[in-house]
C-alpha positions as CSV (number, residue, x, y, z in Angstrom):
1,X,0.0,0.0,0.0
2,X,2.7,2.6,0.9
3,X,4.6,1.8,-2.0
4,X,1.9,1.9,-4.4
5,X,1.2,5.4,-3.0
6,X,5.3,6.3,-3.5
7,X,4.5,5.0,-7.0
8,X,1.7,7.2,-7.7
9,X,3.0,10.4,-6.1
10,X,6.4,10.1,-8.0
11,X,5.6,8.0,-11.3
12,X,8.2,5.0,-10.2
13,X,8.8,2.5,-8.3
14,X,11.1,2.3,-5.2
15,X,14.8,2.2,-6.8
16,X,16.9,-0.3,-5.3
17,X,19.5,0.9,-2.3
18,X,22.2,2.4,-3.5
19,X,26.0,0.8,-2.6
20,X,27.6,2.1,0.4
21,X,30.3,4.5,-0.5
22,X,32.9,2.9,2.8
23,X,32.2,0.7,5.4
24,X,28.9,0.7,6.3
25,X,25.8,-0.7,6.1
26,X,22.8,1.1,4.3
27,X,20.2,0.8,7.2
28,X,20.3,-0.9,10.7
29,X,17.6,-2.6,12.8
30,X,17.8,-2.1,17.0
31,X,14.9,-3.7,18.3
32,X,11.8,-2.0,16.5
33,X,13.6,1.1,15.0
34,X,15.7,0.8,12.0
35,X,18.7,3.6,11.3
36,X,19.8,4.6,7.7
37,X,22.9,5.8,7.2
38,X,23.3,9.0,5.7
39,X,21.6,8.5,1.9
40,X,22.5,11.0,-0.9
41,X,20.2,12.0,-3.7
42,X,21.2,9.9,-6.3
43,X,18.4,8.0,-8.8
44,X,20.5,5.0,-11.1
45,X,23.6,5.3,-8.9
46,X,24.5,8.8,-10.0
47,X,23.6,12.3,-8.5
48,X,21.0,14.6,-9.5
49,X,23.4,18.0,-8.5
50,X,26.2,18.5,-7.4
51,X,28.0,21.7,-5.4
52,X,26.5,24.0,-2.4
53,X,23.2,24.9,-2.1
54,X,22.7,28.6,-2.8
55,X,25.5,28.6,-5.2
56,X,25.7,26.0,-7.8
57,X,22.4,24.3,-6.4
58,X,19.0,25.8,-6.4
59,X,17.0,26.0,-3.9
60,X,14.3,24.6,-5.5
61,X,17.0,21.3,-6.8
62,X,17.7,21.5,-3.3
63,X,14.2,20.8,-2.2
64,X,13.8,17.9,-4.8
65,X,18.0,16.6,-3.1
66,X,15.9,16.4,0.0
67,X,13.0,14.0,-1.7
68,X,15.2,12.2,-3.3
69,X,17.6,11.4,-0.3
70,X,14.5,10.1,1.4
71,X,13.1,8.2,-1.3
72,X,16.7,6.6,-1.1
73,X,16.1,6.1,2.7
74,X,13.2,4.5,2.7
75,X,14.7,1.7,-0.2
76,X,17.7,0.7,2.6
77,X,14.6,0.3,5.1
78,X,12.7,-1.7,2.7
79,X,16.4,-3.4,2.4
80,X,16.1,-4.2,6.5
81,X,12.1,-5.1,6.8
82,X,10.9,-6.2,3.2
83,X,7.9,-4.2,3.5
84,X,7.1,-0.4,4.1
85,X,3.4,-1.3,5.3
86,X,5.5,-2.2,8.6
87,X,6.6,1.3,9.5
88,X,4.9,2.2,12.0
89,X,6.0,6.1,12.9
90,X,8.5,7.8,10.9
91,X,10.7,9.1,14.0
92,X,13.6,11.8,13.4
93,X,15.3,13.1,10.0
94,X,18.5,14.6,9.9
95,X,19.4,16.5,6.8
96,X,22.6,17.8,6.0
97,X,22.7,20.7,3.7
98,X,25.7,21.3,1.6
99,X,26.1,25.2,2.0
100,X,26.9,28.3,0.8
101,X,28.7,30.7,3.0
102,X,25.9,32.6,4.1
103,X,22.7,30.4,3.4
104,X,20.8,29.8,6.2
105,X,17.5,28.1,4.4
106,X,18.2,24.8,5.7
107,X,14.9,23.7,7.2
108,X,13.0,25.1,3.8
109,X,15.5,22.5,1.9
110,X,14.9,19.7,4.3
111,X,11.1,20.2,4.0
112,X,11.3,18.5,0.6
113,X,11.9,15.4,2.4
114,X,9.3,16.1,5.8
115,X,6.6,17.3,3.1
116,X,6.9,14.0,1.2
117,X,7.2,11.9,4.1
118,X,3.4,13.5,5.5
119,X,2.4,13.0,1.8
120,X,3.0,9.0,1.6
121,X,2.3,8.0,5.6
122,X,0.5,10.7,6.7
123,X,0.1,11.6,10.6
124,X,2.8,8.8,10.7
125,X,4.8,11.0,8.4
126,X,5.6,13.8,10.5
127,X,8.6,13.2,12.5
128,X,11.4,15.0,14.7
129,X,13.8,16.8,12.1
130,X,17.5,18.6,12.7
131,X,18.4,20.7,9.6
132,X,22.2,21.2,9.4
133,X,23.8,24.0,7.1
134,X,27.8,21.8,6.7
135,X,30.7,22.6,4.1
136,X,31.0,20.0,2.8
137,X,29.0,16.3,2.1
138,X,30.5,13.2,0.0
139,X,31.3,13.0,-3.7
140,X,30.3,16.9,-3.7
141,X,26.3,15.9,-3.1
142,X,23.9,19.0,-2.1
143,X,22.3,17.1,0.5
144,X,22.4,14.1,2.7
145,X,19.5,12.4,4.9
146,X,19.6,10.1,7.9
147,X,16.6,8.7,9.0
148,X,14.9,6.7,12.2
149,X,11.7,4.6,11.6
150,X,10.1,2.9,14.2
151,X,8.6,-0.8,12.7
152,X,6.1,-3.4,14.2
153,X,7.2,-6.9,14.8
């Protein structure tokens, strides 16, 4: 059901996890909350920007970095649990925003990813969120997304 709704709000299906970048898993399961790591907005295993928000990245492209990352978030909880229907509460987000000197619009970046989140789970959508303004994130990506779900059994 919650994929079919991801499906119709963005045209596609899920996209399969994306390969860690180091040493890490993509998502984690402690009892019933599962941890991603940090997931970059990348669709086919390549970036849709690249550079500082406010400079060489739109806002708006920043907005749709934000979507993307958590579209790419919830595939490495799918990875964990094998079904979205299972989350139960989407818990915290933490989005890093690749920033220009100056640029303080953080949180209207990381609502791209809190707005779709409401959109696909509803009241189970809205969640606890930091919004971080950093210098720098990997391979030169505008933003980057942790998330916390909590699942049933």
């Amino acid at each position: 059901m919650i994929e079919q709704k991801i499906k119709e709000i963005l045209g596609y299906d899920l996209p399969t996890p994306a390969k860690p970048l180091a040493a890490y898993i993509p998502a984690q399961q402690s009892g019933n909350l599962i941890f991603t790591s940090g997931q970059l907005p990348t669709k086919e295993g390549k970036l849709i920007a690249e550079g500082k928000v406010g400079y060489e990245v739109s806002e708006e492209k920043g907005i749709e970095c934000a979507r993307v990352s958590a579209i790419n978030c919830l595939a490495a909880i799918k990875m964990v649990i094998g079904d979205l229907d299972k989350i139960e509460q989407v818990v915290k987000l933490v989005v890093f925003v690749n920033s220009k000197i100056g640029f303080t619009a953080q949180p209207k970046i990381a609502n791209g990813a809190s707005e779709f989140l409401v959109q696909v789970f509803g009241e189970k959508g809205k969640h606890a969120r930091s919004a971080v303004g950093v210098s720098e994130l990997p391979i030169n990506a505008p933003v980057e997304i942790e998330m916390i779900v909590r699942v049933s059994n």
